[in-house]
N, CA, C and O atoms as CSV, one atom per row, in Angstrom:
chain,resi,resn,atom,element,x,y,z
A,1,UNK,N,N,31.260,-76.424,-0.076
A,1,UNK,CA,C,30.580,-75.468,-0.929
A,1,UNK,C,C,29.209,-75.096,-0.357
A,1,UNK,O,O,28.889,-73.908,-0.311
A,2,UNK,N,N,28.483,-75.942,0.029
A,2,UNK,CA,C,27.585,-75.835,0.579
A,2,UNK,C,C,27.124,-74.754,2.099
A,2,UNK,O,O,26.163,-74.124,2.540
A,3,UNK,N,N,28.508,-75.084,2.437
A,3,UNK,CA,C,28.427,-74.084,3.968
A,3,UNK,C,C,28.598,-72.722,3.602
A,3,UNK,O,O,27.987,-71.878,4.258
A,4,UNK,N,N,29.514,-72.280,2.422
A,4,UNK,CA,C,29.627,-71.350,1.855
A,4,UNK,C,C,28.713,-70.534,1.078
A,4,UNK,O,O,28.889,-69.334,0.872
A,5,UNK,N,N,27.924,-71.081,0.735
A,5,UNK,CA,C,26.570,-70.707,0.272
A,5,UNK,C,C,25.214,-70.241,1.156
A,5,UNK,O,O,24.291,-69.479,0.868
A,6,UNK,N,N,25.508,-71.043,2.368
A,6,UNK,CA,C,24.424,-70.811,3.487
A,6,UNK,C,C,25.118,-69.722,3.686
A,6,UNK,O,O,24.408,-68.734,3.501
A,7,UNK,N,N,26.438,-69.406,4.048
A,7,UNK,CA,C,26.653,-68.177,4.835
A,7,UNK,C,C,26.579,-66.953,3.689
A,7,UNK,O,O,26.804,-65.846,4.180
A,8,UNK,N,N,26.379,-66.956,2.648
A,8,UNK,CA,C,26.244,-66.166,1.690
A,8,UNK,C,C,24.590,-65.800,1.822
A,8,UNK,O,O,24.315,-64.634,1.540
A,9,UNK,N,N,23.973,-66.280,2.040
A,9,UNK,CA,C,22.218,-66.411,2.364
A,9,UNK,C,C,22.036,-66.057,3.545
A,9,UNK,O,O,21.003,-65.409,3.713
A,10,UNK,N,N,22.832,-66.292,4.686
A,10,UNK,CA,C,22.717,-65.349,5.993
A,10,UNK,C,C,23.103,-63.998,5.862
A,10,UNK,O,O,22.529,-63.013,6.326
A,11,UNK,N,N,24.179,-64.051,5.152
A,11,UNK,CA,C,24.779,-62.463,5.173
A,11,UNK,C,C,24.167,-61.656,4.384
A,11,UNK,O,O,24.401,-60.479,4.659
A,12,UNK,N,N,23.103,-61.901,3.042
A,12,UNK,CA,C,22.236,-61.148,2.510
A,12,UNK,C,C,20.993,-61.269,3.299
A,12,UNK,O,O,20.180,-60.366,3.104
A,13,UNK,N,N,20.644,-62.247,4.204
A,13,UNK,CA,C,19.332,-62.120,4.725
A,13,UNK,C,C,19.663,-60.794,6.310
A,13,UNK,O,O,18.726,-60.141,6.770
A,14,UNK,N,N,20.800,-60.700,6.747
A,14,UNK,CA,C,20.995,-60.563,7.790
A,14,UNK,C,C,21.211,-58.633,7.302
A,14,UNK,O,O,20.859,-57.704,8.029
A,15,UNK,N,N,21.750,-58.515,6.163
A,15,UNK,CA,C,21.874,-56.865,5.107
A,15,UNK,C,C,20.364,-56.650,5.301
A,15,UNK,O,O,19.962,-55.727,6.010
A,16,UNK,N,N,19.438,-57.583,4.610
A,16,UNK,CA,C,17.900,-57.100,4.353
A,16,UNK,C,C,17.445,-56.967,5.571
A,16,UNK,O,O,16.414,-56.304,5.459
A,17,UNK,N,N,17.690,-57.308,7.060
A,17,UNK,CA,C,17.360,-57.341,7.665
A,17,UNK,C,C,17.595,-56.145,8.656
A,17,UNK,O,O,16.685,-55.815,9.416
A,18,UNK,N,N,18.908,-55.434,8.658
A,18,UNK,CA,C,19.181,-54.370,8.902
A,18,UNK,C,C,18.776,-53.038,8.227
A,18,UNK,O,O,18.540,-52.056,8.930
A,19,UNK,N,N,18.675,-52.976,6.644
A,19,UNK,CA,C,18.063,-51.898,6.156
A,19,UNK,C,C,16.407,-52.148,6.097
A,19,UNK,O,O,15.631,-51.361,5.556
A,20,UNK,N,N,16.064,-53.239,6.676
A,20,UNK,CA,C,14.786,-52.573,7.448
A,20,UNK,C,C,14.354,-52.288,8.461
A,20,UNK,O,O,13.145,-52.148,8.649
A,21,UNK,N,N,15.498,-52.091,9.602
A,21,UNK,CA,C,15.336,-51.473,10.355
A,21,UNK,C,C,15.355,-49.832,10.103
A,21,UNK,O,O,14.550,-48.905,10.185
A,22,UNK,N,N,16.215,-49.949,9.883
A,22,UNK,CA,C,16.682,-48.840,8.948
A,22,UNK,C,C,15.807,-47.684,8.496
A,22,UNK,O,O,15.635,-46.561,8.969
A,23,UNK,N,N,15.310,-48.301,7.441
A,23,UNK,CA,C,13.650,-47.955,7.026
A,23,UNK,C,C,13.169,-47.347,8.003
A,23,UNK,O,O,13.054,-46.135,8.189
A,24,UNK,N,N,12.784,-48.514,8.860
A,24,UNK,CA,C,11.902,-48.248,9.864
A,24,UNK,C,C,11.820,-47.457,10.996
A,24,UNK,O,O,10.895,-47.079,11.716
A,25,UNK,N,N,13.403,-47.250,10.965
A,25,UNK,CA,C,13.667,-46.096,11.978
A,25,UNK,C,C,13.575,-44.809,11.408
A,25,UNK,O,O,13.352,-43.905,12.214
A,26,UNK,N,N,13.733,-44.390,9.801
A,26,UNK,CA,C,13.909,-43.211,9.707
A,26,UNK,C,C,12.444,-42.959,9.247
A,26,UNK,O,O,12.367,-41.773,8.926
A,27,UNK,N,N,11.371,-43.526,9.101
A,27,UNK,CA,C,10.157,-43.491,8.378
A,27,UNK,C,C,8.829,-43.528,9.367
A,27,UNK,O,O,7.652,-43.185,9.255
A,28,UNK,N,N,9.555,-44.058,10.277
A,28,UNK,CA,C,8.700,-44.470,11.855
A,28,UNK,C,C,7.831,-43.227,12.563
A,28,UNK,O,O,7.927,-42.097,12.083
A,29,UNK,N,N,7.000,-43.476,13.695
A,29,UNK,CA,C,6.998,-42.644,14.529
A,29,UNK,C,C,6.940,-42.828,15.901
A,29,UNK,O,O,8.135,-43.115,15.972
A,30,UNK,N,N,6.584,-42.906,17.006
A,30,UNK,CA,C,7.433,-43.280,18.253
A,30,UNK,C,C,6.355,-43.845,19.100
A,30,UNK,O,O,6.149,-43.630,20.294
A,31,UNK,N,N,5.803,-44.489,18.402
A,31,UNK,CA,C,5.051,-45.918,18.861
A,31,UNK,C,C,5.547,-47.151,19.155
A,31,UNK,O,O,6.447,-47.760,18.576
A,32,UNK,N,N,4.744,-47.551,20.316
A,32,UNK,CA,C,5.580,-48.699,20.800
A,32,UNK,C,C,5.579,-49.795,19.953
A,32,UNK,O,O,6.643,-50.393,19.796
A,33,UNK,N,N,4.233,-50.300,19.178
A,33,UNK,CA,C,4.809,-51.127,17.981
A,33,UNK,C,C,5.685,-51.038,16.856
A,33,UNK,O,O,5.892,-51.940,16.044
A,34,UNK,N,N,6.350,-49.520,16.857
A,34,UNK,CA,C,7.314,-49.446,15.441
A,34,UNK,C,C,8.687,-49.433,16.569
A,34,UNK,O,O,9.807,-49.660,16.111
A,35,UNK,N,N,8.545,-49.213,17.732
A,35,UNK,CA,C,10.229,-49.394,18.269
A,35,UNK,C,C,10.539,-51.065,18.490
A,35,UNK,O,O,11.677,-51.534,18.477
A,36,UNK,N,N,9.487,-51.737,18.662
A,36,UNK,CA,C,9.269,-53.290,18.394
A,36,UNK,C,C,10.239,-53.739,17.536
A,36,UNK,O,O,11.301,-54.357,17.621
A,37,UNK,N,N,9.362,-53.101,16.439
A,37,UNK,CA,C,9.986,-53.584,14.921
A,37,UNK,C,C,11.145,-53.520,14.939
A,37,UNK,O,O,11.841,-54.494,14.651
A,38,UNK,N,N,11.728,-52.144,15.346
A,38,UNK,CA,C,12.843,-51.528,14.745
A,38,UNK,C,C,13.697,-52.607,15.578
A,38,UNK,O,O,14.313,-53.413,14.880
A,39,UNK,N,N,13.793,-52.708,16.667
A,39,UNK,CA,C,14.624,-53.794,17.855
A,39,UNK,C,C,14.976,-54.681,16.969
A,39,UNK,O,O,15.906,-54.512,16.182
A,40,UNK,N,N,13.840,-56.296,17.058
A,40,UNK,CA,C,13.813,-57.078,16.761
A,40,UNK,C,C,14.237,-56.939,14.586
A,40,UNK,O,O,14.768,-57.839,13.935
A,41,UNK,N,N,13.965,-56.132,14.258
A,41,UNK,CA,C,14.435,-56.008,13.138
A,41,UNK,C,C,16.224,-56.374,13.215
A,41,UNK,O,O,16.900,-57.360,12.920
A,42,UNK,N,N,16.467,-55.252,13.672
A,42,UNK,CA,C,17.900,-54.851,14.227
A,42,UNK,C,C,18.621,-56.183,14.549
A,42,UNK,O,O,19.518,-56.690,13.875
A,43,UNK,N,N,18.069,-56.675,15.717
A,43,UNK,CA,C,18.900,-57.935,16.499
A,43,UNK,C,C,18.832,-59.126,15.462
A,43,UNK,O,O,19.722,-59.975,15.499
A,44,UNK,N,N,17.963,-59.208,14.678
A,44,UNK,CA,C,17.715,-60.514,13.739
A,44,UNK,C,C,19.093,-60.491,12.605
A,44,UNK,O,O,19.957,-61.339,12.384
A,45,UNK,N,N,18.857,-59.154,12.036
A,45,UNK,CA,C,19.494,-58.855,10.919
A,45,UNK,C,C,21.011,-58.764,11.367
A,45,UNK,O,O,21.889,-58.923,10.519
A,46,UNK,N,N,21.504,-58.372,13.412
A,46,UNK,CA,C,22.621,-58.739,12.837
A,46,UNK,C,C,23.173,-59.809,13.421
A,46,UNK,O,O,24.371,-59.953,13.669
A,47,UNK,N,N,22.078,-60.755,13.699
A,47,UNK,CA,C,22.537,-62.081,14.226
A,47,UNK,C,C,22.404,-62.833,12.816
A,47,UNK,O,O,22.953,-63.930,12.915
A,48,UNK,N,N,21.960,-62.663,11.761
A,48,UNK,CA,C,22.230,-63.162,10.702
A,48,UNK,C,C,23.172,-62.839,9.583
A,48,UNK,O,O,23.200,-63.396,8.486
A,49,UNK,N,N,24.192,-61.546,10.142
A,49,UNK,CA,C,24.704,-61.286,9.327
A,49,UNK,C,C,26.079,-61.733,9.615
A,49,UNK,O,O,26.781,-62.147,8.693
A,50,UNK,N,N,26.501,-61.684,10.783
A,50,UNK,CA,C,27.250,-61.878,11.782
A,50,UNK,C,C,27.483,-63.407,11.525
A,50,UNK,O,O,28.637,-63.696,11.209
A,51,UNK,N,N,26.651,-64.352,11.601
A,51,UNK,CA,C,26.370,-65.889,11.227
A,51,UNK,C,C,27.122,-65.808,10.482
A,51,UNK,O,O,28.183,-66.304,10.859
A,52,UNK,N,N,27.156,-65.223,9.093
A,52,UNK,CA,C,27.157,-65.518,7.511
A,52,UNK,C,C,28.314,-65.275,7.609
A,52,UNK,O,O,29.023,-66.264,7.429
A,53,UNK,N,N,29.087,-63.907,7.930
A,53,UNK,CA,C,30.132,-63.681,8.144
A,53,UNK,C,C,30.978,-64.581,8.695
A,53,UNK,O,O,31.959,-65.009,8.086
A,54,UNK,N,N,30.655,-64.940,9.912
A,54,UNK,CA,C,31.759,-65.730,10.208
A,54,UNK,C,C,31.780,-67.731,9.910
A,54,UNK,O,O,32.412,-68.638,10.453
A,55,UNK,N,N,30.997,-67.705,9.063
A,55,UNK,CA,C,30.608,-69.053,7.922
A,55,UNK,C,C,31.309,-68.911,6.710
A,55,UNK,O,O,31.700,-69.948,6.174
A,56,UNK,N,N,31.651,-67.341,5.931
A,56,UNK,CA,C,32.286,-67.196,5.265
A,56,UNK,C,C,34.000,-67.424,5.631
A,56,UNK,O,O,34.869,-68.071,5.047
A,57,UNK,N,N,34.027,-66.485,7.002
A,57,UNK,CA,C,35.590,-66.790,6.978
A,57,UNK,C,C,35.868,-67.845,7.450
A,57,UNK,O,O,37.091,-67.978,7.416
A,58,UNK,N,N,35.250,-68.911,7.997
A,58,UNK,CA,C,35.996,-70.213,8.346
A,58,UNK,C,C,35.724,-71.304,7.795
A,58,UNK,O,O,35.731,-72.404,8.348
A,59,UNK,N,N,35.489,-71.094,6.772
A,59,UNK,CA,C,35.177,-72.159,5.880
A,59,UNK,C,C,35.950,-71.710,4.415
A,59,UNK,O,O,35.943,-70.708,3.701
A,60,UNK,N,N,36.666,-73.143,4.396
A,60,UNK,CA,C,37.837,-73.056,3.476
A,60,UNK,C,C,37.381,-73.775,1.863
A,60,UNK,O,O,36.784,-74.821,1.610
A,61,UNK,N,N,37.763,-73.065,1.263
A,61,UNK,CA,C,37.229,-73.857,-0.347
A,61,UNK,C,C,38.593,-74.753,-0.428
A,61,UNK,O,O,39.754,-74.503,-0.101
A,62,UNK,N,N,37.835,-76.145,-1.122
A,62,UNK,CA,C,38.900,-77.289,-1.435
A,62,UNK,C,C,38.993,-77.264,-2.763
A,62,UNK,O,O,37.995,-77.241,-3.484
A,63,UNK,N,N,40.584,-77.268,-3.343
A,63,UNK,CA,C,40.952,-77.519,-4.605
A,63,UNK,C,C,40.408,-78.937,-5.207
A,63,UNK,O,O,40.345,-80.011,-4.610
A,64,UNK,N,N,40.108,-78.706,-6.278
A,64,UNK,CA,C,39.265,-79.805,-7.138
A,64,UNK,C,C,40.075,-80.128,-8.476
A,64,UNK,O,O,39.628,-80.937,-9.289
C-alpha cells in the first residue's frame, strides 16, 4: 500500500511539474533564465511522473 501511494505522489508531483513548465513556456519570454526553468521544469516533472507511473503499474494490491 505504501508503494502505491508514493507512486500516486510522484505522479501528481511529476503533473505539477509539467504544467509548470507549461506556464512557463506560454507566459515566458526568451531569456536564458526562463528557458532554464522551462528545461529543468520539464525533465523533473517527467521524471517524476514517469516514476509514479510505473510504481503504479507494478505494484500489485494484496487481498486482505
Amino acid at each position: 500500500m505504501e508503494k502505491r501511494m508514493f507512486g500516486i505522489i510522484l505522479t501528481i508531483l511529476g503533473i505539477v511539474g509539467l504544467i509548470l513548465a507549461a506556464v512557463n513556456f506560454l507566459n515566458g519570454g526568451g531569456g536564458a533564465y526562463n528557458i532554464k526553468t522551462i528545461i529543468i521544469y520539464a525533465i523533473l516533472g517527467a521524471v517524476f511522473f514517469f516514476a509514479g507511473i510505473g510504481l503504479l503499474r507494478n505494484t500489485r494490491d494484496k487481498a486482505t
